[in-house]
N, C-alpha and C positions, 0 to 999 in steps of 0.2 A: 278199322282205321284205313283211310283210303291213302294210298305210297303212290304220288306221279310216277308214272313208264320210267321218265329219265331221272328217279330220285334211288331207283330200285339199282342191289349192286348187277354190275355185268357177269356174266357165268364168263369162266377163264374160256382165254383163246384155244382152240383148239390144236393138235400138235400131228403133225406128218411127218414122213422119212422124206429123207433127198439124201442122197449117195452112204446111204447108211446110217445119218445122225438121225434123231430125231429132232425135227424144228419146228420151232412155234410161230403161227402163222393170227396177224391180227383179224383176222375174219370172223366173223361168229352169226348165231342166228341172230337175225333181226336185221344185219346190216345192208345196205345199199351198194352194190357193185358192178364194176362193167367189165365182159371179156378183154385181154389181151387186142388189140386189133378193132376193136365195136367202139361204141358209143351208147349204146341201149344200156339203160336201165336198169336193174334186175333187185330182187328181194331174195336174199339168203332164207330160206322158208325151216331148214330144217339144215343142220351136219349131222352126215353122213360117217360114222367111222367104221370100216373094214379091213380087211387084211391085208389090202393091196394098199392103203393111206385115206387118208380122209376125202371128201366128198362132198359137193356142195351143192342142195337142191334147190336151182333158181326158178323163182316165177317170175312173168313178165307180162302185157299185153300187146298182141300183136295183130292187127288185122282185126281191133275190136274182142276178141278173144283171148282168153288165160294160155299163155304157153310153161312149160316148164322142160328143165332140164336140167343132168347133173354135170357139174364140172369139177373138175379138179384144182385145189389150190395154187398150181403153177399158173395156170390161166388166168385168173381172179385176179383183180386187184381194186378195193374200194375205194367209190365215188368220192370226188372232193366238192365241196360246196355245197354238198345235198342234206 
């Protein structure tokens, strides 16, 4: 049986420390985001979790070519309108 992308449930949001707690952050694979500061575009490709907090590996195209990079949930914050 074929389930549309956006009929399928969302995996829970992923969870980071900040000043001790742990907090839950709406980001997850699949979502659309832009750094702190930027306006670019980015694809959540994959979270990232380790022992220093979660982790988030963004793809993007830049100069015609795939760029990626990881960022951290402080920085993130997802697109509105996309």
């Amino acid at each position: 049986m074929f389930v549309p992308a956006d009929a399928q449930p969302r995996p829970p949001a992923p969870a980071h420390w900040r000043h001790g707690e742990l907090v839950k952050t709406d980001i997850g694979r699949g979502d659309v985001v832009v750094a702190h500061g930027s306006e670019r575009l980015m694809y959540v490709y994959e979270v990232l979790d380790g022992r220093g907090g979660s982790g988030y590996l963004c793809v993007w195209f830049e100069g015609g070519r795939l760029a990626e990079s990881v960022f951290g949930g402080q920085s993130l914050r997802r697109a509105s309108g996309v």
